[in-house]
N, C-alpha and C positions, 0 to 999 in steps of 0.2 A: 546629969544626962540620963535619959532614959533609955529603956532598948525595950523594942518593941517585934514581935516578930507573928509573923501572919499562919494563921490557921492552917496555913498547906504546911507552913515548915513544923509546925507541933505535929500535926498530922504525920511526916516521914521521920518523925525521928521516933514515933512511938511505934511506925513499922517495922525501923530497925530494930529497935531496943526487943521487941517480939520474936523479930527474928533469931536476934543474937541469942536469946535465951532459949530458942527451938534447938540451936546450936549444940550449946552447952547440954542443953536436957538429953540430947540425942547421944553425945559422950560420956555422958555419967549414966547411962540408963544402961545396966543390965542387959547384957546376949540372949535373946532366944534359948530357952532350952536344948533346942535339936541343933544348934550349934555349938554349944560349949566343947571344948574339949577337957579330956582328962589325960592322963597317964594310965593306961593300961600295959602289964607285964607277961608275956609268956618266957615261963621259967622249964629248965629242961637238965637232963643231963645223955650225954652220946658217949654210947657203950659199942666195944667189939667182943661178942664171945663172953659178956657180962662184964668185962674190964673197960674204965675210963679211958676216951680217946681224948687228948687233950690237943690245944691245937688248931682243930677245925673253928672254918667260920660258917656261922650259922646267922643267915639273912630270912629278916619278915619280909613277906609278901603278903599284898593283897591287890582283889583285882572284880572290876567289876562290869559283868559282860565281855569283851573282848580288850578292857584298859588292863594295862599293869604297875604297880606302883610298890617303890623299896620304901618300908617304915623305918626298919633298923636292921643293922647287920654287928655282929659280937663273935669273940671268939671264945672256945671251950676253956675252961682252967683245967688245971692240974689234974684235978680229980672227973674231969667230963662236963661237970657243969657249967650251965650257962646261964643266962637273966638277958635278956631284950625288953628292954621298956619301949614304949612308944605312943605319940598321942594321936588323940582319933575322938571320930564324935559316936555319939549313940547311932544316927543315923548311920552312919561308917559302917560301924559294926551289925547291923541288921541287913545292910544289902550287898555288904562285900562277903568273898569269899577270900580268908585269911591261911597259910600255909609257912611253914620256915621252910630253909632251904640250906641240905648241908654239905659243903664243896671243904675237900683234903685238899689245902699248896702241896701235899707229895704226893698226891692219887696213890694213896694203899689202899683206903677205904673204895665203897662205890659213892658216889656223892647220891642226895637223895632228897626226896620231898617228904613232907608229912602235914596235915590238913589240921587246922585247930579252933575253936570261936573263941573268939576274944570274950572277955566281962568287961563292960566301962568300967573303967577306973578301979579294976582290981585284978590278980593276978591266977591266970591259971596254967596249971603243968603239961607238957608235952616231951616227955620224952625220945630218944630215937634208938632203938639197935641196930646198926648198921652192919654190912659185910665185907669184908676183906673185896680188895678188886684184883683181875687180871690184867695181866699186860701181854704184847706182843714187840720182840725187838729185832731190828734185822739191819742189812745194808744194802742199800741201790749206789750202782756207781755209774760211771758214762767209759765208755772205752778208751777217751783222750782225757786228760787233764787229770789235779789232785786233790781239785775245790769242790767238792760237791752239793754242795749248801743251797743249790737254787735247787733242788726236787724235791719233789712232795708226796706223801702218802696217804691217798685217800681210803676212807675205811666204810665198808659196811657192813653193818651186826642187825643185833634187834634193834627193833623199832616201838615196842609197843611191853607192858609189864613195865618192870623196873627200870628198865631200858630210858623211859622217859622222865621229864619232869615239866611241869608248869602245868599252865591250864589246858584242859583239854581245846578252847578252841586256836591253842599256842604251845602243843609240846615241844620240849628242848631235850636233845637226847643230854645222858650223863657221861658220854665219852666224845671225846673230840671225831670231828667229820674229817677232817685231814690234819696232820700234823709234817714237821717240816723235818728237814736233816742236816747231819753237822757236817761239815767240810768232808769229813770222812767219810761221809755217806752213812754212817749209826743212825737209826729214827727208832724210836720208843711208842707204840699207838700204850696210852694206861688209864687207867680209872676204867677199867672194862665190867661188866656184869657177865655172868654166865651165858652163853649163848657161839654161835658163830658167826664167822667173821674173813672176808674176802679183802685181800688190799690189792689197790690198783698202783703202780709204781709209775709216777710221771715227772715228765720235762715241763714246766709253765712254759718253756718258750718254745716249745711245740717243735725243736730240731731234731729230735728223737720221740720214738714210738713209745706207746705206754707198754706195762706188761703188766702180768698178774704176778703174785708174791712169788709163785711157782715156775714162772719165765714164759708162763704159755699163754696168749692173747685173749684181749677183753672180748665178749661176744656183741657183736653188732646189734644194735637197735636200732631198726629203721623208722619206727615211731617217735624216738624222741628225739633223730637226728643225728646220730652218733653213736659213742660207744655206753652199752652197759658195765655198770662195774662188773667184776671179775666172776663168772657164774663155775670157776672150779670146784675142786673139795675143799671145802672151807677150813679155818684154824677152830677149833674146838675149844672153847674156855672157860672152865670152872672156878667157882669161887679163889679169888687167891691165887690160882694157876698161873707158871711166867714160859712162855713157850719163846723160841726164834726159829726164824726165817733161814731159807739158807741167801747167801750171797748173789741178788740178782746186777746183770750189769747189762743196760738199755742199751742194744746193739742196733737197732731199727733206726736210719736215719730216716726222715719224714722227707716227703718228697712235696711240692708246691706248683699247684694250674691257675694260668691267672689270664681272663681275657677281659673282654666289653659286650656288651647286651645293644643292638643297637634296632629300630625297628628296619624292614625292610626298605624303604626309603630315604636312611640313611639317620633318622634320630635319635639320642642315647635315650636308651630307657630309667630313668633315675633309680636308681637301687638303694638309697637313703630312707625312703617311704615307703616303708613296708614291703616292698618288694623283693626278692632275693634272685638266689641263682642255690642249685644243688646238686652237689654230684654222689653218684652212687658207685660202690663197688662192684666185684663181681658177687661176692656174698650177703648183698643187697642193707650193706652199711650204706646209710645218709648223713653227710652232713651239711650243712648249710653256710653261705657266705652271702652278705653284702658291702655292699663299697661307699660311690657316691653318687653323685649327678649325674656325671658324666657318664655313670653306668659300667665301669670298670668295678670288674672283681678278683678277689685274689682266696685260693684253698689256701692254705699253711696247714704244716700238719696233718699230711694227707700219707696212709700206709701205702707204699711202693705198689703197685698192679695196675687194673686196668678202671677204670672211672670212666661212666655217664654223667655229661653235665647237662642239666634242663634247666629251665628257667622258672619261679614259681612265682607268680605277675597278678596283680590286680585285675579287676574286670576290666580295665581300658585296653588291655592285652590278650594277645593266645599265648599261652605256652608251647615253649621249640626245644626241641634238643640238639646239641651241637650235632653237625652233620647228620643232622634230619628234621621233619617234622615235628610230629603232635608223638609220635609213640616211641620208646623204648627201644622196639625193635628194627627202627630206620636210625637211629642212633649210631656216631663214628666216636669207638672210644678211645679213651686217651689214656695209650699209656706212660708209666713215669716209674723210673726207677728209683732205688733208693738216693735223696739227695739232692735228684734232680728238678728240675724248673721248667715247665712244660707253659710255653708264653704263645698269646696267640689264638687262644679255645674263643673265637669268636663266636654268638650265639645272634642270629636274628629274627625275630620274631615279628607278626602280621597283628597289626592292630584290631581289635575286638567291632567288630559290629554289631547294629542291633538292625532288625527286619521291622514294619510296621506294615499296618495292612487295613484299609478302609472297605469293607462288605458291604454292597446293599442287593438286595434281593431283587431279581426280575425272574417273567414270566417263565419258568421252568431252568432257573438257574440262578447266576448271581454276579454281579459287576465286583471286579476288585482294581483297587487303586492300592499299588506297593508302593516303599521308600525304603532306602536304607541309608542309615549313617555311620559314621563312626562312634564311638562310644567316647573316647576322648575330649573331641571337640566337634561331634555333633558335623562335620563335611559330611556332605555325600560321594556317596559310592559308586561307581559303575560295576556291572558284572551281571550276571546271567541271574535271574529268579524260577523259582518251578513253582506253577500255581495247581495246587491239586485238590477238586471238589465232589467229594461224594465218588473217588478214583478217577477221577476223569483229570488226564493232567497238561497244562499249558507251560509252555516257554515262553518267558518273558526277559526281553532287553532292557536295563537300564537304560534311561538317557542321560546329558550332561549334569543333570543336577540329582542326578541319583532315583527317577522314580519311572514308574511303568503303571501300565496299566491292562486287565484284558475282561475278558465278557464269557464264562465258558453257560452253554444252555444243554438242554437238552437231557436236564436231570427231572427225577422224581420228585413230587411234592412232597414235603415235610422238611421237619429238621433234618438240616445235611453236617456232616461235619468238614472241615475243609482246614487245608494246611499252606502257609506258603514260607519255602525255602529258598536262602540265598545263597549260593553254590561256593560264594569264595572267592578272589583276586590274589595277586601274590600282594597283595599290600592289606587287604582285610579276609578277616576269618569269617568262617559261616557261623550264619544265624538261622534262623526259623521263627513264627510265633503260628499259636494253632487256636482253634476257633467253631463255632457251629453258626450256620443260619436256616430260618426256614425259608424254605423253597414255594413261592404261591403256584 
């Protein structure tokens, strides 16, 4: 019996058989050189005072541009030394930027950075002498209860020297930003560098007022909304140095205003989207609140006195202050003692308008055709317009669909400039838009 097979099938099997071998060749064929990797080592040893710190862990970084990446992380021996292998390509090492990084589990030390180039695939030394760190110990308590383990001690020191670690476009301070407290209210701020240092003693669930380590109040920041940390006399802290606090106990209950944003016509303004509400104090503390849809908001957290609330609104909005307008000074403020719930801070505000205005030029003056609408959804408006060209100035009536028209003459030839304003309804806010034309 014969077998016989047609020229297209010799043909596909000779393209496999080509392929399979591009296959193979492609698996057995040698890496690029600018990808190989090696093992490369930085060897070191972390000294205090020229004595072996054993212990610490000492992590490679490297990072390139604003990426960050762990090679290896090792702890010290007995005697201080350390060894971090790690692999990496040639390419790696000519465009990162390579650093260790040395953090104490007992923060005696300061923890620290130190910068190194790696060799491909060979080993080079980085030592570190590092310094003794400070700490700061104290107790916050609440006036009821024995558990005081929900508060928290926020801290600020340096920022900048030693103070820091990582990449410059990523520094990470070497001492904790807040740390927490034990039932007993004991907190330890450690791993400190030399420098000073302000603690803010707070509640997370905002039933009580913050203080400062000293018992005397954060200072307002009406730019960033809120309270600054503690701008007292700072804690002083030198290499090694262990100083405490005396015994603060959060007496300030926080008082809470909670109402709805609705426009004058009766619809909520959604506060979910970017928009808020803010109330001020009398020491021109800000803080800020948003809610939902519905446009309900609620303060928490608010120090006992007296509170401005306004509304701070997108362009489809004016901004209002409860029991007034657009200003500060038509404002009814609200006050709220310690603890208490001040419900009801209703705010209504006038939908935002825009003015439009068609010019055309006649014999010693200029026709105008106004509109206004709303900015939301573009309705028209009714309300009073002032049309004024070259001082000369017209009243003009809307009609049902929001437009007007007038003719003022009797102006000098040339470029005029000319304005037209839209006075305002209780339901939209004023606009204007301004302009020049020439006069034939």
């Amino acid at each position: 019996m014969s077998i016989r097979m047609s020229s297209m099938s010799i043909r596909s099997a000779t393209v496999s058989a080509v392929a399979l071998l591009l296959v193979v060749a492609a698996l057995v064929s040698p890496p690029r050189a600018d990808a190989a990797t090696a093992t490369s080592t930085v060897r070191g040893a972390v000294t205090l005072g020229g004595k072996p710190v054993p212990g610490v862990t000492v992590t490679v970084y490297a990072a390139e541009d604003e990426s960050r990446e762990q090679f290896a992380r090792v702890a010290t021996r007995a005697d201080g030394s350390f060894s971090a292998p790690f692999r990496t390509t040639k390419n790696e090492i000519a465009s990162n930027r390579y650093w260790i990084e040395i953090d104490d589990p007992t923060h005696t030390v300061i923890a620290a950075r130190r910068d190194f180039t790696p060799r491909y695939g060979q080993t080079v030394v980085r030592s570190a002498a590092v310094h003794s760190a400070g700490q700061v110990t104290g107790y916050v308590k609440l006036p009821t209860g024995t558990d005081f383990s929900r508060l928290r001690v926020q801290v600020e020191g340096p920022t900048d020297g030693q103070a820091n670690r990582g990449n410059e476009d990523n520094p990470r301070l070497v001492y904790p930003s807040t740390v927490g407290t034990r039932p007993s209210g004991f907190f330890r701020v450690w791993g400190l560098p030399p420098g000073d240092y302000r603690l803010t003693l707070t509640d997370p669930t905002l039933e009580y007022q913050p203080e400062c380590h000293d018992g005397s109040v954060p200072a307002a920041d009406p730019e960033a909304g809120g309270y600054e940390a503690c701008t007292i006399t700072p804690i002083s802290i030198a290499y090694g140095q262990k100083k405490s606090t005396t015994t603060q106990v959060l007496n300030v209950r926080s008082a809470t205003i909670s109402g709805r944003v609705r426009t004058v016509d009766g619809t909520a303004v959604d506060l979910s989207d970017g928009n808020a509400v803010r109330a001020v104090d009398s020491q021109g503390r800000g803080v800020y609140a948003s809610s939902n849809s519905s446009g309900v908001f609620r303060f928490r957290g608010l120090r006992p006195g007296s509170w401005k609330i306004s509304t701070f609104l997108d362009s489809r909005y004016e901004d209002s202050y409860y029991g007034g307008d657009g200003t500060a000074a038509d404002a009814e403020p609200v006050e709220v003692g310690a603890g208490a719930k001040a419900t009801g801070v209703n705010i209504y505000v006038r939908q935002a308008s825009r003015t439009y205005a068609t010019v055309k030029p006649v014999t010693g003056g200029a026709g105008f055709t106004v509109a206004v609408r709303k900015v939301a959804d573009r309705s028209p408006v009714q309300g009073v317009v002032v049309v004024v060209l070259d001082g000369e100035r017209r009243t003009v009536d809307l009609d049902s669909v929001g437009r007007g028209t007038v003719t003022i003459t009797g102006i000098p030839k040339g470029k005029r400039s000319w304005k037209v304003a839209f006075l305002g309804t209780a339901e939209a806010g004023t606009s204007r838009v301004l302009g020049s034309v020439t006069v034939p």
